[in-house]
N, C-alpha and C positions, 0 to 999 in steps of 0.2 A: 767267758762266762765262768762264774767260782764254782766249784762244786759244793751241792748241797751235804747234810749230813750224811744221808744211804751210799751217794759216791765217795765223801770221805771214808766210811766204814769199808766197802768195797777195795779201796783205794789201800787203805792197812791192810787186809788182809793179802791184798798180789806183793807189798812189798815184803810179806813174811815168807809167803810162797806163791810164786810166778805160777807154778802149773796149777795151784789148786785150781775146779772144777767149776764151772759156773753155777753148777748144781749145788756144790757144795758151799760156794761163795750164798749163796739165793735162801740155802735152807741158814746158813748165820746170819743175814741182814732180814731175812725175813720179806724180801721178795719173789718174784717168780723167774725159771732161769730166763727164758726170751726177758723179761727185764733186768735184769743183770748183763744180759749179753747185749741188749741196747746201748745203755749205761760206760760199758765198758768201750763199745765205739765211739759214742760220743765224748768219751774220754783221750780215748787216740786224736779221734779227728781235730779234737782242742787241741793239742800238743799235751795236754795233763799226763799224759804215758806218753815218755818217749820210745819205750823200749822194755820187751822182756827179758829179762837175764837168766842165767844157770851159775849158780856159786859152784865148782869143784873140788871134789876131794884132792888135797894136795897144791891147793890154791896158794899165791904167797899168802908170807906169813910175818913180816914184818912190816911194820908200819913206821911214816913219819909224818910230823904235824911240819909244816914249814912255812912259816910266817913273811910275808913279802910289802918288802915297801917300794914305791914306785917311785921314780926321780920326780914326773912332774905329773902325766896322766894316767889315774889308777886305770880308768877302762882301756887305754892303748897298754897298757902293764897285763895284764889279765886276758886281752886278748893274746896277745903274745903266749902269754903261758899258755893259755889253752888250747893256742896251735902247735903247741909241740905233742899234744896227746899223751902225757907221761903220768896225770892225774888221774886217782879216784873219783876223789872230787875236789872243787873249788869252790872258793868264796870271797869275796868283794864284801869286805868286815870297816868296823868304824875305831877307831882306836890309834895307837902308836905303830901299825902296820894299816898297810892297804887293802891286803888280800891274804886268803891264808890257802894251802892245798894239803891235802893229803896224798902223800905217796904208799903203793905198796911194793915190794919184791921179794923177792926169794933167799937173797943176799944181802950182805951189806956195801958188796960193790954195786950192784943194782942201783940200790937208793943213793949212793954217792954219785953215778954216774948221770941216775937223774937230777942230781940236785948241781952237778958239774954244767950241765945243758941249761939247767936254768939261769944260773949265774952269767952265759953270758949274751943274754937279754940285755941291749942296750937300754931299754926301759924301766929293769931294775934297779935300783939304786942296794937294798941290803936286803938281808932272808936271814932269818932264826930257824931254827933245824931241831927238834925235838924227836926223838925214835920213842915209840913206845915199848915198854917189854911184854907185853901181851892183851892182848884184846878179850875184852869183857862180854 
């Protein structure tokens, strides 16, 4: 089931912050909390919310964009990557790459070590590497 408008509104507000309040979420969409907190189950029990997060102070702080081309199947490619767990996030993209992830870490051994792991994915074929120098 897609989410309507009030769940997408809902739905921006936990990814700006996870703890806000139901109450507080209710009184900016302009529903009542028990519906909001309806809403917000029904949202899990979809899989729409995977998961609440806590960002921390002192979190890594460097990033990479890392661009992935697959030998021959991008989703046996992508799966792969995504079982090593070493992603932000991931994406399965249309272009002159297959997939592309975002790495973060603390170092810049960090990011090379994960980007050492990926490389030797039989599945891969080649990876473009781009570090950010600060995030927006």
């Amino acid at each position: 089931m897609e989410a309507n408008k009030k769940d997408r509104e809902i739905l921006s507000l936990l990814q700006k912050n996870a703890r806000m309040s139901n109450v507080e979420i209710a009184k900016k969409v302009g529903l009542t909390e028990g519906a909001v907190r309806s809403r917000i189950r029904k949202l899990i029990r979809q899989g729409t919310i995977k998961r609440f997060t806590v960002e921390l102070a002192g979190a890594p702080t460097l990033y990479a964009v890392v661009m992935l081309k697959s030998k021959r199947d991008t989703k046996k490619m992508m799966s792969a990557v995504s079982s090593l767990s070493i992603h932000k996030d991931a994406y399965e993209i249309a272009g002159s790459y297959d997939g592309c992830i975002i790495l973060q870490g603390f170092s810049m051994d960090e990011i090379d070590g994960k980007i050492d792991r990926l490389r030797k994915l039989k599945s891969l074929e080649d990876t473009r590497t781009f570090i950010s120098f600060r995030k927006w």
